[in-house]
MDTraj code that builds the backbone (N, CA, C; nanometers):
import mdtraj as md
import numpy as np

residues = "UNK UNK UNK UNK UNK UNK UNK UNK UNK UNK UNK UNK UNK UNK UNK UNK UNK UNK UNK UNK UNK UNK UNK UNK UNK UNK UNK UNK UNK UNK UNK UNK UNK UNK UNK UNK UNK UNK UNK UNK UNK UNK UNK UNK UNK UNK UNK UNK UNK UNK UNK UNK UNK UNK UNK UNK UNK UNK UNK UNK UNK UNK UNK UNK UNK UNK UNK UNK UNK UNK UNK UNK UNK UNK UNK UNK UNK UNK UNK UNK UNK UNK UNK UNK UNK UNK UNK UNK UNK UNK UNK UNK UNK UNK UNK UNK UNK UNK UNK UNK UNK UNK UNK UNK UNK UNK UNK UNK UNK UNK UNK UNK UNK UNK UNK UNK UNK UNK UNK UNK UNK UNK UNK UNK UNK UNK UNK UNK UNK UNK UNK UNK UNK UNK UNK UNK UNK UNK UNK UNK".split()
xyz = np.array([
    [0.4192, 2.0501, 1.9638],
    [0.3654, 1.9983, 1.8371],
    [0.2175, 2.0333, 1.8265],
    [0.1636, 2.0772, 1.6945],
    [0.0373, 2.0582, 1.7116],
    [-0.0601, 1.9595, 1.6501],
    [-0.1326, 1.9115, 1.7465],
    [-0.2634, 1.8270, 1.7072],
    [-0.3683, 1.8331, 1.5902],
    [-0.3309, 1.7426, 1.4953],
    [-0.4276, 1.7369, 1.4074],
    [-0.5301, 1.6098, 1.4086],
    [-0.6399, 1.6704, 1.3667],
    [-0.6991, 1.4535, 1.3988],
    [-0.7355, 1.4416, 1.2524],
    [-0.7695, 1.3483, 1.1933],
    [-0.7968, 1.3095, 1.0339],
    [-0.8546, 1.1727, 1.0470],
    [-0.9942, 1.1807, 0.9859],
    [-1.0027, 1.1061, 0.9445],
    [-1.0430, 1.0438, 0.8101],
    [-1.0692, 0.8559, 0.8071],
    [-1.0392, 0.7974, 0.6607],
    [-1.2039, 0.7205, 0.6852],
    [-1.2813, 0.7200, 0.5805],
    [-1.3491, 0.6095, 0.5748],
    [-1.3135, 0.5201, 0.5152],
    [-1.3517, 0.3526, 0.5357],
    [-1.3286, 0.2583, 0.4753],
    [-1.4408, 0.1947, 0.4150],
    [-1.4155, 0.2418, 0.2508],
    [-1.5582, 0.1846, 0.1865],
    [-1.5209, 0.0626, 0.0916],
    [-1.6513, -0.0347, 0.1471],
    [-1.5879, -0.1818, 0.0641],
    [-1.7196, -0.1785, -0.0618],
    [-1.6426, -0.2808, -0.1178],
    [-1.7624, -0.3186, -0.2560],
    [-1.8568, -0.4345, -0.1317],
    [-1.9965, -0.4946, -0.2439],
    [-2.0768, -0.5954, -0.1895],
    [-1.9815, -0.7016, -0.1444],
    [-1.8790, -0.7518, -0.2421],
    [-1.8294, -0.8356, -0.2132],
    [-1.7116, -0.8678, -0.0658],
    [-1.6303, -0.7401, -0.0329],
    [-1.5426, -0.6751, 0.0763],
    [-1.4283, -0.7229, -0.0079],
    [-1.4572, -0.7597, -0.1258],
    [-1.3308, -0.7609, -0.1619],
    [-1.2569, -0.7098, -0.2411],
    [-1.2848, -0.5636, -0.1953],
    [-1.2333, -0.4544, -0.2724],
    [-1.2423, -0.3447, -0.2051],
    [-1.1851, -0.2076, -0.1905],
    [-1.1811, -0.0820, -0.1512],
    [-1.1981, 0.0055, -0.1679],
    [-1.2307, 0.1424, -0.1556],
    [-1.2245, 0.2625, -0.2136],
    [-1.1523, 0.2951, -0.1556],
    [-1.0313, 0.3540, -0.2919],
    [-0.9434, 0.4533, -0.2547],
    [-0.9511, 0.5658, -0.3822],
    [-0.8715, 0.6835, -0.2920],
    [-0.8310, 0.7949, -0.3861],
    [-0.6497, 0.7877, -0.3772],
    [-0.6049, 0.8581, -0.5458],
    [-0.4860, 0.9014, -0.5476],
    [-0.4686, 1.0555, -0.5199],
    [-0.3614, 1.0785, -0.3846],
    [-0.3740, 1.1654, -0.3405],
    [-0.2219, 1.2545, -0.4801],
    [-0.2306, 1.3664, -0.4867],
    [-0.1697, 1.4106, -0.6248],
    [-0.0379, 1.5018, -0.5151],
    [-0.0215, 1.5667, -0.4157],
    [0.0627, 1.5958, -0.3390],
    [0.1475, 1.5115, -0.2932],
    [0.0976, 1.3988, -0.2201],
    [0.2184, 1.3013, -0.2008],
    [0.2437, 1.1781, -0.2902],
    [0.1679, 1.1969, -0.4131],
    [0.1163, 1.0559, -0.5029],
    [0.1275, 0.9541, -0.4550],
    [0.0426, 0.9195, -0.3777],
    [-0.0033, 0.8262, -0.2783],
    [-0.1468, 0.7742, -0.2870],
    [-0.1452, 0.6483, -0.2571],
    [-0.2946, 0.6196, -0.2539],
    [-0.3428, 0.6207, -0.0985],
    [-0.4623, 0.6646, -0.0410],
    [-0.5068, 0.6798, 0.0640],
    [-0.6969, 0.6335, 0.0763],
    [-0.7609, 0.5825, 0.1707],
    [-0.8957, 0.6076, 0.1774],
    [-0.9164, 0.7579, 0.2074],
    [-1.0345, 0.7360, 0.1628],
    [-1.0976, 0.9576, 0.1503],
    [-1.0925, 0.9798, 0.3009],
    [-1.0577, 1.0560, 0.3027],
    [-1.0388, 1.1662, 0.4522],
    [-0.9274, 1.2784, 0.4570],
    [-0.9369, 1.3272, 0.5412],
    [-0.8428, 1.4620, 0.5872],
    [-0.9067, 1.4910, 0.6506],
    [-0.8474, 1.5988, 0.7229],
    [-0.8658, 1.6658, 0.8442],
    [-0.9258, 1.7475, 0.8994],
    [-0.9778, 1.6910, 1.0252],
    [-1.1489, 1.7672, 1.0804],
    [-1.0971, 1.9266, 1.1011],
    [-1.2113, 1.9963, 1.0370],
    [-1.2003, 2.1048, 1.0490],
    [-1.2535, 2.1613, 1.2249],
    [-1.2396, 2.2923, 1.2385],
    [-1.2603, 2.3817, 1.3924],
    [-1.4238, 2.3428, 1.3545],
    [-1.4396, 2.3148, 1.4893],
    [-1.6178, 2.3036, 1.5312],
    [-1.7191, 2.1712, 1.4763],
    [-1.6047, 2.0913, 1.3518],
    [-1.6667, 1.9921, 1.2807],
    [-1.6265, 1.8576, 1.3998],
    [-1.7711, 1.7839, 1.3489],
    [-1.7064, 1.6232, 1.4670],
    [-1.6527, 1.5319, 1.4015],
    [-1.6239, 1.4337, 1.4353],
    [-1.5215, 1.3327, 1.3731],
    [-1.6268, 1.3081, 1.1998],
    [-1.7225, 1.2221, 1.2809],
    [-1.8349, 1.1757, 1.1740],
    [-1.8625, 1.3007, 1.0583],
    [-1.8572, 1.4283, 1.0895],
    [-1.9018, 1.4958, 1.0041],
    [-1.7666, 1.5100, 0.8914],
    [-1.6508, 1.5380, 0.9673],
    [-1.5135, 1.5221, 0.8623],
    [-1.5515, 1.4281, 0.7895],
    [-1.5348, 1.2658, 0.8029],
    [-1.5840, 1.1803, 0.7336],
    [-1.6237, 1.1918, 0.6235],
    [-1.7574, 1.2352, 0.6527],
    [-1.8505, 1.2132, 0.5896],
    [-1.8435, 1.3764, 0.4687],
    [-1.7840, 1.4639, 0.4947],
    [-1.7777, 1.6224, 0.4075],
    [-1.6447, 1.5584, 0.3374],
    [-1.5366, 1.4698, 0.3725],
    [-1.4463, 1.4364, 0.3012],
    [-1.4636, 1.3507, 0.2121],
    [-1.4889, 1.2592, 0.2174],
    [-1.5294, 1.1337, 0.1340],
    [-1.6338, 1.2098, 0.0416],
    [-1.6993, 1.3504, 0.0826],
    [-1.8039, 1.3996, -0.0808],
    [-1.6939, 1.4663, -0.1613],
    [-1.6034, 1.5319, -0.0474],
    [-1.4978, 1.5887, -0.1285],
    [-1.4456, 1.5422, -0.2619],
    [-1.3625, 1.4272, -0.1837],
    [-1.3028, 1.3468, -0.2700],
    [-1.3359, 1.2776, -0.3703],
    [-1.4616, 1.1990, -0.3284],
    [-1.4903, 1.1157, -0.4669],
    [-1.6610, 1.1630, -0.4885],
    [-1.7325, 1.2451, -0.4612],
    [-1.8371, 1.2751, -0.5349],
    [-1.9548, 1.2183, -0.4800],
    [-1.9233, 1.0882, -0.3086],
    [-2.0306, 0.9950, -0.3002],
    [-2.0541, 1.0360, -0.1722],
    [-2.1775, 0.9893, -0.1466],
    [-2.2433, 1.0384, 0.0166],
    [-2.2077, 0.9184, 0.0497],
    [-2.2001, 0.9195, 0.1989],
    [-2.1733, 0.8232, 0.2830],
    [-2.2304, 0.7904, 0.4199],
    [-2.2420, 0.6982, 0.4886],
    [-2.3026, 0.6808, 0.6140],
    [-2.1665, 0.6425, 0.6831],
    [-2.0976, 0.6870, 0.7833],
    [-2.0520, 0.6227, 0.8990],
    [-2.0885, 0.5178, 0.9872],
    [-2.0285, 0.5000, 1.0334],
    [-2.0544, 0.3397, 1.1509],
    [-1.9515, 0.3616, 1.2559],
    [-1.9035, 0.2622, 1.3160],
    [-1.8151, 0.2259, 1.4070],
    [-1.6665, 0.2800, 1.3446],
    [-1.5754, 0.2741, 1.4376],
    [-1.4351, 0.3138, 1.4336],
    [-1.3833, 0.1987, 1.4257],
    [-1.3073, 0.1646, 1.3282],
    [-1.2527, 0.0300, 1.2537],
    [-1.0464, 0.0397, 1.3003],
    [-1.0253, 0.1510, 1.3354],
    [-0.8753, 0.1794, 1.3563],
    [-0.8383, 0.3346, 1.4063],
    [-0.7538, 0.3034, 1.5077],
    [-0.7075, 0.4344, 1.5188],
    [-0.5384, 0.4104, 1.5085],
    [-0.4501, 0.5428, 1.5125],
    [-0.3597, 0.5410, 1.4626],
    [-0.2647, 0.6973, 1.4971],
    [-0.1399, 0.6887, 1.5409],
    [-0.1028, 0.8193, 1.5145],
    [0.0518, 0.8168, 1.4544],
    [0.0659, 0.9407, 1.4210],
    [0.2324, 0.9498, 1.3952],
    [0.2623, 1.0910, 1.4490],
    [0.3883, 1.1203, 1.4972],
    [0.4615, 1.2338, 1.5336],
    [0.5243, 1.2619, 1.4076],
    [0.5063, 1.3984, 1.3569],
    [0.5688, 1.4481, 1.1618],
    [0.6981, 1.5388, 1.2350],
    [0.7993, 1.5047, 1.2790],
    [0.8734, 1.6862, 1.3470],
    [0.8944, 1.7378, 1.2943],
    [0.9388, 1.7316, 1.1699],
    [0.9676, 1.8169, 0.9878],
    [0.8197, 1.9220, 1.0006],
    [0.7252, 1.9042, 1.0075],
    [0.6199, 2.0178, 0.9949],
    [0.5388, 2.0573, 1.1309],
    [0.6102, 1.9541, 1.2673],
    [0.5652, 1.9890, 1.4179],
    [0.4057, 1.9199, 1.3974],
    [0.4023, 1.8391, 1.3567],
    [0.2623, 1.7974, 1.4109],
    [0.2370, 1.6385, 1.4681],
    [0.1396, 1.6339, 1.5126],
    [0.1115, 1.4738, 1.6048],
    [-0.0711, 1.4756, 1.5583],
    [-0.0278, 1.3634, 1.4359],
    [-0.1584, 1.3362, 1.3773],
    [-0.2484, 1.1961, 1.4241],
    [-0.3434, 1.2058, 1.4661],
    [-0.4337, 1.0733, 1.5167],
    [-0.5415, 1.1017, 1.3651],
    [-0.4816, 0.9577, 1.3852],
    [-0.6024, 0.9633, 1.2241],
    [-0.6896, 0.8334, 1.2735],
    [-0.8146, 0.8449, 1.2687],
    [-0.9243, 0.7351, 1.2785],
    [-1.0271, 0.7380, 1.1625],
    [-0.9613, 0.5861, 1.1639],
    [-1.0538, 0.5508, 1.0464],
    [-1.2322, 0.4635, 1.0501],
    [-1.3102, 0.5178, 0.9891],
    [-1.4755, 0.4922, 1.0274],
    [-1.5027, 0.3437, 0.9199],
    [-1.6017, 0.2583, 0.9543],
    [-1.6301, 0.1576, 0.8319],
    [-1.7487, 0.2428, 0.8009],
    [-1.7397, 0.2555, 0.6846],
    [-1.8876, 0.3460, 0.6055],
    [-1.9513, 0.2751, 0.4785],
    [-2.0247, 0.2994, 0.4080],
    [-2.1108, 0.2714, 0.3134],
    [-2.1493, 0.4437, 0.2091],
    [-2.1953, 0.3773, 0.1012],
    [-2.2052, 0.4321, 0.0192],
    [-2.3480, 0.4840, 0.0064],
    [-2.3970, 0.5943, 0.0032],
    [-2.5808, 0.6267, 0.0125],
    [-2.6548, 0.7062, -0.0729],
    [-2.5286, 0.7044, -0.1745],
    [-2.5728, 0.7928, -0.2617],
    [-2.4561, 0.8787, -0.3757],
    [-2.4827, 0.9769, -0.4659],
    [-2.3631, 1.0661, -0.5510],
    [-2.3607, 1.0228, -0.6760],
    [-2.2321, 1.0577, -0.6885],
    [-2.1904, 0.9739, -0.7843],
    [-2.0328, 0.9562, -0.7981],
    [-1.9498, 0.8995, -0.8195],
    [-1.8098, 0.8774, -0.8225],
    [-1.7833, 0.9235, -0.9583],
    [-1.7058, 1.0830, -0.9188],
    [-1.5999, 1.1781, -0.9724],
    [-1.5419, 1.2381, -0.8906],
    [-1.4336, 1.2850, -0.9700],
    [-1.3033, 1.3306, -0.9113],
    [-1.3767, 1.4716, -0.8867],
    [-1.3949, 1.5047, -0.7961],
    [-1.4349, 1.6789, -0.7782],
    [-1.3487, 1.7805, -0.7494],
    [-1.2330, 1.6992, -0.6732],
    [-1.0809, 1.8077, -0.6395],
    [-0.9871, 1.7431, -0.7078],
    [-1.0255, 1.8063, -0.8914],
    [-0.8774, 1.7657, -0.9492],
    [-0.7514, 1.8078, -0.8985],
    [-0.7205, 1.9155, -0.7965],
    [-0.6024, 1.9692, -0.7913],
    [-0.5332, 1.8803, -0.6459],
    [-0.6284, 1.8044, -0.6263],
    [-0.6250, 1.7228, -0.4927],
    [-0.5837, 1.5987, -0.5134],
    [-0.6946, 1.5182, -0.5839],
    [-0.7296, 1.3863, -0.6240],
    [-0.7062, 1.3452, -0.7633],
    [-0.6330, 1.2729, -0.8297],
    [-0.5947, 1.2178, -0.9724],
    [-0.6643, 1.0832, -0.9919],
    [-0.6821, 1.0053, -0.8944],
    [-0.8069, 0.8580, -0.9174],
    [-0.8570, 0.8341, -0.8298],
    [-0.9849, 0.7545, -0.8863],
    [-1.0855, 0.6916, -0.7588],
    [-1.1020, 0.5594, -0.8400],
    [-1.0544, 0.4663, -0.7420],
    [-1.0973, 0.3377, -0.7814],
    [-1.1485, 0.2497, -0.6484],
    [-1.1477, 0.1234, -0.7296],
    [-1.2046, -0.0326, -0.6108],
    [-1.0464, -0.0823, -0.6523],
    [-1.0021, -0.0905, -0.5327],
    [-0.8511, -0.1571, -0.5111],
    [-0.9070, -0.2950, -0.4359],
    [-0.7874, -0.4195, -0.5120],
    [-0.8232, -0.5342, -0.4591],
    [-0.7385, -0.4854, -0.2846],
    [-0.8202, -0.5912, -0.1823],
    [-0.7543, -0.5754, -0.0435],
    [-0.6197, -0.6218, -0.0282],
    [-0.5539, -0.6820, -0.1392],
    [-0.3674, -0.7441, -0.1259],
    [-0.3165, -0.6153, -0.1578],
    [-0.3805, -0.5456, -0.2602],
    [-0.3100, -0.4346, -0.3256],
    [-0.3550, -0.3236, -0.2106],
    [-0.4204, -0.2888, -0.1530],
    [-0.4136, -0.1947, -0.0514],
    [-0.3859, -0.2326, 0.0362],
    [-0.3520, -0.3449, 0.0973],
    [-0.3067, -0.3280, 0.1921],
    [-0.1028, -0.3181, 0.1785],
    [-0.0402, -0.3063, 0.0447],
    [0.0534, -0.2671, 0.0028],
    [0.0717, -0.1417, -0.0003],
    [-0.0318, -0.0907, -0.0355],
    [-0.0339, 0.0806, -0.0368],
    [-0.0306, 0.1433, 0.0860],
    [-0.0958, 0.0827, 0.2081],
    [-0.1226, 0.1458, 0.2710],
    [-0.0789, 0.0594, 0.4270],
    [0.0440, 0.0281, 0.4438],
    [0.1034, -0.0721, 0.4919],
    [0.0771, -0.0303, 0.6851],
    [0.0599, 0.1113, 0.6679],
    [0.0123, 0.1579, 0.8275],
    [-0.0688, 0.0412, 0.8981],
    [-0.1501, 0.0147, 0.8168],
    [-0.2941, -0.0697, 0.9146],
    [-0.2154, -0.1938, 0.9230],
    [-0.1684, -0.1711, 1.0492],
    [-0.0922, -0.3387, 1.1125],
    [-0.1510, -0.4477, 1.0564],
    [-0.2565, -0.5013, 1.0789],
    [-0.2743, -0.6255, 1.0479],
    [-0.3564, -0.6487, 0.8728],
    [-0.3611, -0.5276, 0.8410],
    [-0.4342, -0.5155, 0.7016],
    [-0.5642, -0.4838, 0.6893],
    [-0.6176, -0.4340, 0.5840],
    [-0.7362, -0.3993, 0.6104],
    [-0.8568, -0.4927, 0.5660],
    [-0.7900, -0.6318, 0.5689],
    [-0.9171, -0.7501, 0.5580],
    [-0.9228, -0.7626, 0.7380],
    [-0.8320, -0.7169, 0.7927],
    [-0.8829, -0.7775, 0.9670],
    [-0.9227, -0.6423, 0.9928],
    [-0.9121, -0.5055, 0.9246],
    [-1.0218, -0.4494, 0.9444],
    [-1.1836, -0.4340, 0.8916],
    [-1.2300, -0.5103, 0.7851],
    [-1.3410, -0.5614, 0.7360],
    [-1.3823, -0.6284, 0.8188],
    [-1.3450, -0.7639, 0.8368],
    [-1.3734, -0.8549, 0.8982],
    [-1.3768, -0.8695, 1.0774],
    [-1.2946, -0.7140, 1.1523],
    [-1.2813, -0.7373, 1.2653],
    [-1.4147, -0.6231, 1.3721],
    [-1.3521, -0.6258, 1.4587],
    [-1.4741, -0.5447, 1.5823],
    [-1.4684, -0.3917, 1.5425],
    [-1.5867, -0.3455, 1.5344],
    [-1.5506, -0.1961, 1.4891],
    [-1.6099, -0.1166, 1.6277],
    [-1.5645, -0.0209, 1.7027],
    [-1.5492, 0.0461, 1.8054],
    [-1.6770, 0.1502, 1.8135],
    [-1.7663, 0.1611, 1.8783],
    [-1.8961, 0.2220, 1.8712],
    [-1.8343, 0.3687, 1.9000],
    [-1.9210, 0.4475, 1.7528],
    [-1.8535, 0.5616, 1.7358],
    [-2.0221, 0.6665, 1.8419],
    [-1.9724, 0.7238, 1.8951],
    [-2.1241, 0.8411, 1.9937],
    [-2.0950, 0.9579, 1.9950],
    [-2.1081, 1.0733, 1.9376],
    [-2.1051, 1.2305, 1.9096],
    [-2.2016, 1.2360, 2.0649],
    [-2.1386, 1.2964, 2.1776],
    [-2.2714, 1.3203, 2.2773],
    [-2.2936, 1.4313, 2.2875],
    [-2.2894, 1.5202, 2.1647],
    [-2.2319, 1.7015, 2.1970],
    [-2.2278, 1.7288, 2.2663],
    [-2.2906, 1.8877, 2.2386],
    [-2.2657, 2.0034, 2.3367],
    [-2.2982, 1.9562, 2.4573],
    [-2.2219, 1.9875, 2.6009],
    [-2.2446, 1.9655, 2.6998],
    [-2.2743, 2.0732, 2.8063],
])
top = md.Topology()
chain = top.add_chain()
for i, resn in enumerate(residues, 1):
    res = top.add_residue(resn, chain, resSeq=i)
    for name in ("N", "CA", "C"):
        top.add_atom(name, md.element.get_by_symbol(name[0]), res)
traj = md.Trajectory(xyz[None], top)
């Protein structure tokens, strides 16, 4: 199988009680912004080049809020997707990959965590829980 890693940031409103998500237009699905780190890129930098992708906004990373994988055997791959808690630092919110992305909204946290039923315990116990100290120590 081959290894893909992907990751999602999780961006809340002031209040946390709300989300950013995008509608992904391939699987019409709703998802937080991310996809998959490109050759030579680090986790944080996927992140952070995806989430401009998608919705138009700069972002800061933080800690690792979830990790996660699935085995796909239909297309041979074994995806670890980790998701970052991030913030918003700037842009502006538009759709920049119409052929990608069809909406960007603030989803209440009942309603995403319906959408997006992966995150075991939901993504208010990921707001609210320990986020995993993320360290790029590069080149070695």
């Amino acid at each position: 199988m081959n290894r893909v890693d992907v990751t999602y940031s999780l961006i809340t409103d002031k209040s946390k009680s709300k989300v950013l998500m995008v509608k992904n237009i391939d699987r019409s699905s709703w998802s937080l912004p991310g996809g998959a780190v490109e050759r030579n890129e680090t986790l944080e930098q996927a992140a952070i080049r995806e989430a401009k992708e998608e919705t138009g906004l700069d972002i800061k990373v933080y800690g690792i809020v979830a990790v996660n994988e699935c085995k796909f055997e239909k297309i041979n791959e074994h995806v670890i997707f980790i998701t970052f808690r991030a913030e918003i630092i700037g842009g502006n919110k538009e759709i920049v990959r119409p052929k990608e992305i069809s909406e960007i909204a603030w989803i209440d946290l009942e309603k995403a965590d319906e959408l997006m039923p992966y995150y075991k315990d939901g993504i208010r116990k990921l707001i609210e829980g320990n986020e995993i100290t993320y360290f790029n120590e590069g080149y070695k």
